[in-house]
N, C-alpha and C positions, 0 to 999 in steps of 0.2 A: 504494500500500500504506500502510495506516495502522491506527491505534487509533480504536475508535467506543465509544461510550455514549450510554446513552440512557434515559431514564425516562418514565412517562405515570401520573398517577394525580391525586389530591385536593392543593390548594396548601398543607394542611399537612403533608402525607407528605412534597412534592418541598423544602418546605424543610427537611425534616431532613437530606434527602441531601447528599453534597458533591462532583459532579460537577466539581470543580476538581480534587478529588482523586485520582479516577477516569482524569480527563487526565494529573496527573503520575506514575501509579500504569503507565501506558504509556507515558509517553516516550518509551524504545528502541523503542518503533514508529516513532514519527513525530519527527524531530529537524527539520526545515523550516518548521515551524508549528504552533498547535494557536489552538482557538477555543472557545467556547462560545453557546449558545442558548438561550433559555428562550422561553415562550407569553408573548404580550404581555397575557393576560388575569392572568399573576402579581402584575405589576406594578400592578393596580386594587388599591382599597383594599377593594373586597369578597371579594377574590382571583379573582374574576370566575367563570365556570361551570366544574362539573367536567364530565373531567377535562381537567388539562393536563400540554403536556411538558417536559422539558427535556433537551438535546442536547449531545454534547459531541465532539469529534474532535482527533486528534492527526497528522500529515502527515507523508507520505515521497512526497515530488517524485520522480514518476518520467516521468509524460506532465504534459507542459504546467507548466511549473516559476512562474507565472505567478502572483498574487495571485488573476487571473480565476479560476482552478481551487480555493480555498481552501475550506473546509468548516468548521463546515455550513455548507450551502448553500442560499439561500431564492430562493422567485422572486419576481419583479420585484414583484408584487400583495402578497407577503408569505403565501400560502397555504399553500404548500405548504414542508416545509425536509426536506431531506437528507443524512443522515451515509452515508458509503459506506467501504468496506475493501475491496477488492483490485483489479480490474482484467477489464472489458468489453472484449475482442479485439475483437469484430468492430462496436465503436462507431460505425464511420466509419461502416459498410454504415447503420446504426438512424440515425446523422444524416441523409445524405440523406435517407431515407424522412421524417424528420420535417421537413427541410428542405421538403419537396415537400407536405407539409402545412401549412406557413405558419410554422412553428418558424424560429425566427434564434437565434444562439450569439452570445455573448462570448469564451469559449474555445475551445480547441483538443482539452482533451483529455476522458474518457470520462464524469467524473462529473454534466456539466453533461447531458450525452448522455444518463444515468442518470435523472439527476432527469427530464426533459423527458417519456423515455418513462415512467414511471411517473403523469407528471401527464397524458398522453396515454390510454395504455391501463391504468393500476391496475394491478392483479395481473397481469392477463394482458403485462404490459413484463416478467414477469421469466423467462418463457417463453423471451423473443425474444434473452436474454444467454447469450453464448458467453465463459466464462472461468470464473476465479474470484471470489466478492464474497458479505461478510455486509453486508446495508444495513436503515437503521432510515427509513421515509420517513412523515413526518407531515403529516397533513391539519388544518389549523387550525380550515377552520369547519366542516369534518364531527367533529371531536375523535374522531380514526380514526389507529392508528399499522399499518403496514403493516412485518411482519419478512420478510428472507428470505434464504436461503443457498443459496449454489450448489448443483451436482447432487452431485459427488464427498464434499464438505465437504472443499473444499480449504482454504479460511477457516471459522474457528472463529466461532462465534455462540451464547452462555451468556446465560440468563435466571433471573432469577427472579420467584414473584408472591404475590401473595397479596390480600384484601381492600383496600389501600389502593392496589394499584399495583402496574405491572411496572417492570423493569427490564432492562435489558438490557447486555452489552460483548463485545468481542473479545477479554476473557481473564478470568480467573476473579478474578484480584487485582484488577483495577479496580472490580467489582462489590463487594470485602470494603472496599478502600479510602475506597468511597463512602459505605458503610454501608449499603448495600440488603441484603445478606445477613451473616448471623451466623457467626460461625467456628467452627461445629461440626463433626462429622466424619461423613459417610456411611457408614452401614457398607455399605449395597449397593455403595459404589463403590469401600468399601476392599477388599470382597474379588472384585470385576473386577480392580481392579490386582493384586492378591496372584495372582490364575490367571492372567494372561496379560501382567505387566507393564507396563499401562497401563490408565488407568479405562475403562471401558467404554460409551460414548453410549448411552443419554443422559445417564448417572448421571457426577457428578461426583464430585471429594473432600466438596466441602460441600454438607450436606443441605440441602434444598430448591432448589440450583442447577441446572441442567439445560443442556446441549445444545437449541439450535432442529438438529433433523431433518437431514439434509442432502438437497435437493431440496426442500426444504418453504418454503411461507410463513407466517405468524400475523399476522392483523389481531387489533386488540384496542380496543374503545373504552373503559375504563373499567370496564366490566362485564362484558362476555362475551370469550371469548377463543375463534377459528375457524383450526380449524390444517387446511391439507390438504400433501399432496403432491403436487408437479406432474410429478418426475419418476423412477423408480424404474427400477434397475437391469435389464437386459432378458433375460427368461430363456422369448424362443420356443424354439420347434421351431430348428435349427440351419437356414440355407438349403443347398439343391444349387448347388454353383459349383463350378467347376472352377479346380483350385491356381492356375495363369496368370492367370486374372480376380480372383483372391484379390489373389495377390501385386500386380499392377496398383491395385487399387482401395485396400491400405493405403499403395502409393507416393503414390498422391494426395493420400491426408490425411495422411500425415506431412510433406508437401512443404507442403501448407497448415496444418497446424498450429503448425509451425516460422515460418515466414512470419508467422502472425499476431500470435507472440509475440516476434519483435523489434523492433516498435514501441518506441520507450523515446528518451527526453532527456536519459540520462546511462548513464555507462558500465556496460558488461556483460561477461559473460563464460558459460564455460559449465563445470561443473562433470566432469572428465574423468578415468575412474577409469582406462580403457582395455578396459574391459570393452564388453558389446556395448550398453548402452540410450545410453550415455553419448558412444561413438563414432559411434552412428550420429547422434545431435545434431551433432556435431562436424560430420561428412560431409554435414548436411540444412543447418544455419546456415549453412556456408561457401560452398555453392550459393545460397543467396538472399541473402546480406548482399550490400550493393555494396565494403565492405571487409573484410578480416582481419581473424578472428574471434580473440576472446583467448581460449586455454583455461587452465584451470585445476587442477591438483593438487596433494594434500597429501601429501608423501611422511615415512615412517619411519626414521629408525636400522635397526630390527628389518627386514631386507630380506626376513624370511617374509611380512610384512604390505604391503608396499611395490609398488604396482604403476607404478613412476616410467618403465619404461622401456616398457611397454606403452605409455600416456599419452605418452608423446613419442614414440614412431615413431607413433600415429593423428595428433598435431600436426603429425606434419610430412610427414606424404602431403596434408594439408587446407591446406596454408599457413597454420599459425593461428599466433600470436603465443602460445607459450607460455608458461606462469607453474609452476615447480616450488616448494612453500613443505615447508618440511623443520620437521616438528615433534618435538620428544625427550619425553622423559620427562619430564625436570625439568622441563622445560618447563611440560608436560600437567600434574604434580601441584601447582607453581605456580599454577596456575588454575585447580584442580580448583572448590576453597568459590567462585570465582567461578560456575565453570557452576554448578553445583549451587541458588545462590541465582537464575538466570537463569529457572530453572523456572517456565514458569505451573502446570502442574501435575506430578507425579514421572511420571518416566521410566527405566526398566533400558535403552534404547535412545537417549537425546537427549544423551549427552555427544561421541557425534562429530559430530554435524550444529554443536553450539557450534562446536566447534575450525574445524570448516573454514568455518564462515559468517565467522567472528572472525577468520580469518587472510583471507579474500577481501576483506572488508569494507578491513583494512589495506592492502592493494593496490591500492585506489579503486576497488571494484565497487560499484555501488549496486543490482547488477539482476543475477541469475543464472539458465539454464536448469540444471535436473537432469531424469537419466535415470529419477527415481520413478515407479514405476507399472509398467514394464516389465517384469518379472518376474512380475507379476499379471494383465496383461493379456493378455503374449504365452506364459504359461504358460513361466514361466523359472525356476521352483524346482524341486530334485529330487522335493519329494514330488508332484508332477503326474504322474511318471511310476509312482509306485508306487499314485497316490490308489486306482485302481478294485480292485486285487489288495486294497488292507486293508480297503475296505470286501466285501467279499467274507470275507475271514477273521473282518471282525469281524460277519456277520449269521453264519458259522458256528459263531462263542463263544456264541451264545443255545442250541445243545444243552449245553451244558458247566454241569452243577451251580454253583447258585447259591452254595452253601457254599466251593463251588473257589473261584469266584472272586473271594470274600471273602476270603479265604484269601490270593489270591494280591494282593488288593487292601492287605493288611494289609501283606505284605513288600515291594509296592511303595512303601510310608510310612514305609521304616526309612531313616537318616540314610545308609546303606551303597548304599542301591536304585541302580544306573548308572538314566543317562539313557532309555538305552534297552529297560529292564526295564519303566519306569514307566509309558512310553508306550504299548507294547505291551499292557498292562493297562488304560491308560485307552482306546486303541482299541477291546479285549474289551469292555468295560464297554460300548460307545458300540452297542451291538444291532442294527449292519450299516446303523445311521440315516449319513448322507454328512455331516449338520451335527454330530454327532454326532464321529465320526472325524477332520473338520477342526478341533474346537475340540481332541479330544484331541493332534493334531500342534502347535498354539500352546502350549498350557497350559505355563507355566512353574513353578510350585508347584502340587500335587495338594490335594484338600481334606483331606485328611488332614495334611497337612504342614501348611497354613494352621493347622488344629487346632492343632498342636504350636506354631508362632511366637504367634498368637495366641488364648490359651485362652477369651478373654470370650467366655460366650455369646452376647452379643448380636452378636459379630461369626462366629461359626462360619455354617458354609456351609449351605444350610434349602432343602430343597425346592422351598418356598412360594415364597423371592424369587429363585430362577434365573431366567433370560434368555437364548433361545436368542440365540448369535452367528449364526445362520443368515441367509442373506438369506429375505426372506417367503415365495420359493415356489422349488421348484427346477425345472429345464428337462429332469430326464433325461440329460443329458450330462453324465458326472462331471466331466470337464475343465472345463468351462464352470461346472459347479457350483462346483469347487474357486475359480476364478477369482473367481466373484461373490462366496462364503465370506471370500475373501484381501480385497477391496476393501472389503468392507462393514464387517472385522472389523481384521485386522494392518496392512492400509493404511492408513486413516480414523483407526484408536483410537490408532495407535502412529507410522508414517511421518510420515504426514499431520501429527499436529500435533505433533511434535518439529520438523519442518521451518518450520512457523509460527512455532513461538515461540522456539526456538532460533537463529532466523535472525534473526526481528526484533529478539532480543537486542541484535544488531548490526548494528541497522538496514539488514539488507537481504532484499531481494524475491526470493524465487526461484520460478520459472516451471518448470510441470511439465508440457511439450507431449504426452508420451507417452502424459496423463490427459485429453486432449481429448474431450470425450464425446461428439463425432459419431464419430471413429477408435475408441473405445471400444466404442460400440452394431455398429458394422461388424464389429471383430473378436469380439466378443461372440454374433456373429450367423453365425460361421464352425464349421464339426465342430471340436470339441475336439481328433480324432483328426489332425487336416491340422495342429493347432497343434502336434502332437508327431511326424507325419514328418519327414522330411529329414536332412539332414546337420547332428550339432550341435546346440546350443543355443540357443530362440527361434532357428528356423529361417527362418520366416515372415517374418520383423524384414530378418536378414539378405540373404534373396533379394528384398526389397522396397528393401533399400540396395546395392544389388551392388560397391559405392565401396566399400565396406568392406574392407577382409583378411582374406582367410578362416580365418588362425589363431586372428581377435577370436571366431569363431562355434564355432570349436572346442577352445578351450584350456578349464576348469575354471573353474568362476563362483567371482569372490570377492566382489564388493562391498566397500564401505568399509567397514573392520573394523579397530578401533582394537586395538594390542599392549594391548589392556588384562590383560588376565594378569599379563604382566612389570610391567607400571605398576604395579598391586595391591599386589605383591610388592616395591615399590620406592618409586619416590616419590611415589608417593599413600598409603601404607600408613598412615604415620599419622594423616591427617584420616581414612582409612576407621576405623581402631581406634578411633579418639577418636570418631564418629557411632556404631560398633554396639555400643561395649562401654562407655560411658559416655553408655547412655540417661538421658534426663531430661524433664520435663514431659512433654505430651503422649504421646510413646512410650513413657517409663516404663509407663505405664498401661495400654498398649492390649498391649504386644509383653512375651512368655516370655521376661528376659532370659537364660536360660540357653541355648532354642533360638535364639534368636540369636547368642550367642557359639559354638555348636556349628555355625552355618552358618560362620562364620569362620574356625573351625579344622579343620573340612572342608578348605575351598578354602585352606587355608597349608599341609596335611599333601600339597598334591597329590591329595585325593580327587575321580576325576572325574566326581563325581554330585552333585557343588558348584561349577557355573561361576562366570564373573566374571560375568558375566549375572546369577546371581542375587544376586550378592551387593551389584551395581551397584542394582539393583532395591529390597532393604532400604535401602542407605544413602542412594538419592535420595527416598523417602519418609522417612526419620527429618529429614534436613535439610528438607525440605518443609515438615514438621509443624513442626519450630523455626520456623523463618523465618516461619510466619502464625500461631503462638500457637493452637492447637485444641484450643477443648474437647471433652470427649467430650458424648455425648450423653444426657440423663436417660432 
């Protein structure tokens, strides 16, 4: 796991950049080394042909701790060089294959593996990778840069380009650090965060920055730029199986995908709520490690939020070496301005993934499993069970007078509207469409309400620049639809990279086997309807782990859910009053300080159509916008 950059263009562009900078702009990725590269054609006095690159990497030793494994990485000829970021599982399998093609290693572990197939098979080597990984691979005498991001977009990969060059990194501030991009402020991305708490891929905060696709590659020579996708979320016909052979065939890959992800040359652990994606990890590592596995939890004061004692009766049927780390309040608002400046980009959802990456991290973890994705995949949120009922009532709202439900769209805009007055409206509004109804169950501020926080035109919500969250095509099975909806949109925009960047914070790795995209395409490929019999919750999960407790499958899903409430109300209160009610630069501009201080005193008066959610939501975007200095836009 590491920090990549990378640039290609004309040897007057690349010397403006400052890809030094870009490295120490990542650091908390990679604390074990970093390096840099440039085209030896830089170095001529005629700056030699365009275009050319330059490279840059930051290191978190996790396989093969080794000088051998350092980055970039060139081969022997000097042709080809390599920046990579995450981690190729099934490397070993892709070494021999290349070994039996005449290939010999220096190292051990996956990036050498990486590079080799790439110089081997080009695009088609990034087919053959089982894991997570954004990589920049350059071809020196073709002057040909090769992008590419995993299938889920477990690792983040941002570009930008333009006439003189692209550029590329693994987080949005190394790209502003470098100077390849300008600090100005998207509006299409401001107002994805503003509806659903997180920007929305491809769109960034900063104009012109972009998301590489997830499943996608981009070559680029200089001049033209070739983007395709190699691998896209699978939305056939459901197959005919029978539950037995169901439950059978996900034992297999979760026994293998567990398996493949404790490879690792420094300590791990496994992140353990007590809940069921997180035990069944527990129950799957402890079977294949040849030692005791450490688990790990973060426990509460607030024992409504506390799941300490689940977590240790699943530790200790698994024989795992447990870790309890007990975090307060004072604690949490102590470090609030820390997490908050951690942000690569804002988030209403990435101050618990800080707290507990930052407390594991103090415990000597350098490498984590979580139970992410399980809920999405195995169809483990309640709205799976209501999904097909609202779309049904909401193709029945297209008889219901357009006036009505203007009407009724106007009282869901008042500062008074509950939670769930609003939804139900934004569901009516959605015309029985399934992509339609899924983004209205995410939507965290209505466009109405954006209106109100922020009045600029230029950032109000327009017809013209919407974007459906939908996956591209749907399969007819609502269940399966909701799931693809969940992974493509609240997982990817919002889990996905709070988990990345909030963890690398703290320099460390966390591994997401439940996201395996061979276990994915299988379950993906099951009736929707078999994901929601049985006994319980993510029933499928559980009869696939039978080692489990059958109270873990039937007790009440909480997930990690930070007391943020009482924190609000307590020892965070005043850096949150001090970020919403004494805007300045940037947010002065953009944000109603009046509707802003009225979401404030919503959520103080106890009104509960003002969560902490959103008001987490405003204040990690006002500190966002301080901390990178944003202009607006002309």
């Amino acid at each position: 796991m590491c920090g990549i950059f990378g640039a290609v263009g004309g040897s007057s562009w690349l010397a403006g950049l400052k890809p030094d900078r870009a490295i120490e702009a990542m650091a908390h990725r990679g604390p074990n080394g970093s390096g840099t590269w440039r085209s030896p054609s830089l170095a001529a006095p005629d700056g030699g042909p365009s275009p050319a690159c330059a490279l840059g990497h930051t290191r978190l030793s996790i396989i093969d701790l080794s000088d051998a494994a350092a980055q970039p990485m060139t081969t022997a000829a000097g042709r080809y060089t390599l920046v990579y970021n995450g981690e190729v599982y099934n490397f070993a399998e892709i070494r021999r294959e290349l070994e039996g093609l005449g290939e010999s290693f220096i190292s051990t572990g996956d990036s050498e593996v990486v590079l080799k197939a790439c110089v081997r098979w080009g695009e088609g080597a990034i087919e053959r990778f089982r894991g997570m990984f954004a990589l920049g691979f350059w071809d020196e005498s073709e002057r040909k840069l090769l992008l590419a991001r995993d299938r889920l977009g477990i690792k983040p990969l941002y570009l930008v380009s333009g006439p003189e060059g692209l550029a590329f990194a693994s987080e949005v501030r190394a790209l502003l650090a470098a100077g390849a991009a300008r600090r100005v402020l998207s509006p299409r991305g401001l107002l994805g965060y503003m509806r659903f708490g997180s920007v929305q891929e491809p769109d960034t905060l900063i104009a012109g920055v972009q998301s590489l696709p997830a499943g996608s590659v981009l070559l680029y020579d200089g001049r033209e730029t070739r983007e395709r996708s190699f691998w896209a979320l699978p939305a056939g016909t459901p197959r005919t199986i029978s539950r037995q052979e169901a439950v059978a065939g996900i034992r297999e890959l979760l026994h293998e995908s567990v398996r493949l992800r404790l490879v690792s040359d420094v300590p791990f652990g496994i992140f353990l709520s007590g809940g069921g994606d997180s035990s069944a990890l527990a129950a799957l590592a402890s079977a294949e490690a040849s030692r005791p596995v450490h688990t790990f939890t973060v426990v509460f004061d607030e024992a409504a939020f506390s799941e300490e004692r689940w977590a240790a009766e699943v530790a200790a049927r698994f024989g795992c070496v447990h870790h309890a780390v007990r975090i307060t309040g004072e604690e949490a608002g102590a470090s609030f301005a820390e997490a908050l400046q951690a942000q690569d980009q804002p988030s209403g959802d990435g101050l618990n993934t800080w707290l507990v990456a930052r407390a594991a991290r103090r415990e000597g973890l350098s490498m984590a499993l979580s139970g992410l994705g399980g809920d999405e995949v195995f169809a483990g949120y309640p709205n799976f069970r209501t999904f097909e009922r609202l779309v049904k009532l909401s193709g029945a709202a297209a008889f219901v007078p357009r006036p009505f439900l203007s009407f009724l769209a106007g009282r869901a805009a008042r500062p008074e509207a509950s939670n769930r007055f609003r939804k139900a409206v934004a569901v009516a509004e959605a015309g029985g469409r399934s992509e339609g109804v899924g983004a209205a169950l995410r939507t965290l501020f209505t466009d109405r309400q954006i209106e109100g926080l922020i009045p600029g035109s230029a950032y109000r919500p327009g017809t013209g620049d919407e974007r459906s969250m939908a996956p591209p095509s749907a399969s007819g099975d609502l269940v399966n639809d909701l799931s693809r909806f969940d992974l493509a949109g609240y997982l990817r925009n919002t889990l996905l990279r709070d988990t990345d960047s909030m963890s690398m914070a703290s320099s460390l790795e966390v591994r997401v086997p439940l996201l395996d995209h061979v276990l994915l395409e299988y379950v993906l490929s099951l009736p929707g309807d078999m994901k929601l019999a049985g006994e319980g919750n993510k029933a499928l999960l559980f009869e696939a782990v039978p080692e489990l407790p059958r109270e873990a499958g039937l007790r009440s899903k909480m997930g990690f859910v930070l007391p943020i409430e009482s924190w609000f109300r307590g020892s965070m209160r005043g850096r949150l009053e001090e970020l919403l009610l004494g805007l300045a630069g940037p947010s002065a501009g953009i944000f109603d300080q009046r509707g802003v201080a009225d979401v404030w005193k919503a959520f103080l008066g106890g009104d509960g159509s003002m969560t902490a959610t959103r008001v987490l939501t405003l204040a990690s975007l006002v500190a966002w916008m301080a901390e990178h200095d944003l202009a607006l836009p002309s």
